[in-house]
N, C-alpha and C positions, 0 to 999 in steps of 0.2 A: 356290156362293156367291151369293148374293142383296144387291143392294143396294137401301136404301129413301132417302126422304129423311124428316129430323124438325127439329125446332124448341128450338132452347134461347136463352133469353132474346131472342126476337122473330127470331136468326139463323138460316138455314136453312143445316143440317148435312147431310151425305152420311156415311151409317152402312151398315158392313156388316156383315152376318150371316154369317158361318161356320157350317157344318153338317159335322159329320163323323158317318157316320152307318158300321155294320156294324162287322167284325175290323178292330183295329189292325194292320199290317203293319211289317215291317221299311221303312223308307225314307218312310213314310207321314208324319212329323214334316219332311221337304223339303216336301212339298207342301203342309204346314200351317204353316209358317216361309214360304213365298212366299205365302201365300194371307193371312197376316198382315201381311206388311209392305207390302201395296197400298194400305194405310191406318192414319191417324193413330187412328182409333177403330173397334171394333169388338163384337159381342156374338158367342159364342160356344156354339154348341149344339149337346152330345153326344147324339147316340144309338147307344150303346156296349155292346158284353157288354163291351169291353176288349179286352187284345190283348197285344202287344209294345210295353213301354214303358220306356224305357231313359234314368237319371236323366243329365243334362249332365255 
């Protein structure tokens, strides 16, 4: 997880990038459920064949 800073409307924001990167695993959506909620905004980028992924 990488975080940068950026600019919206003259305010300097703290933005984070999520990277989930290889196989989806079982239990892998805990670690991307806590890796989401360390912040009010974020961008998101897969690098995925996919995996195990199991609807709510």
């Amino acid at each position: 997880m990488n975080r940068g800073n950026s600019m919206r409307g003259g305010a300097s924001i703290s933005l984070v990038m999520i990277t989930v990167t290889g196989v989806l695993n079982e239990g892998d959506e805990d670690t991307f459920r806590h890796a989401a909620a360390s912040s009010s905004e974020a961008v998101v980028v897969l690098d995925s064949e996919g995996g195990v992924v199991k609807p709510l």
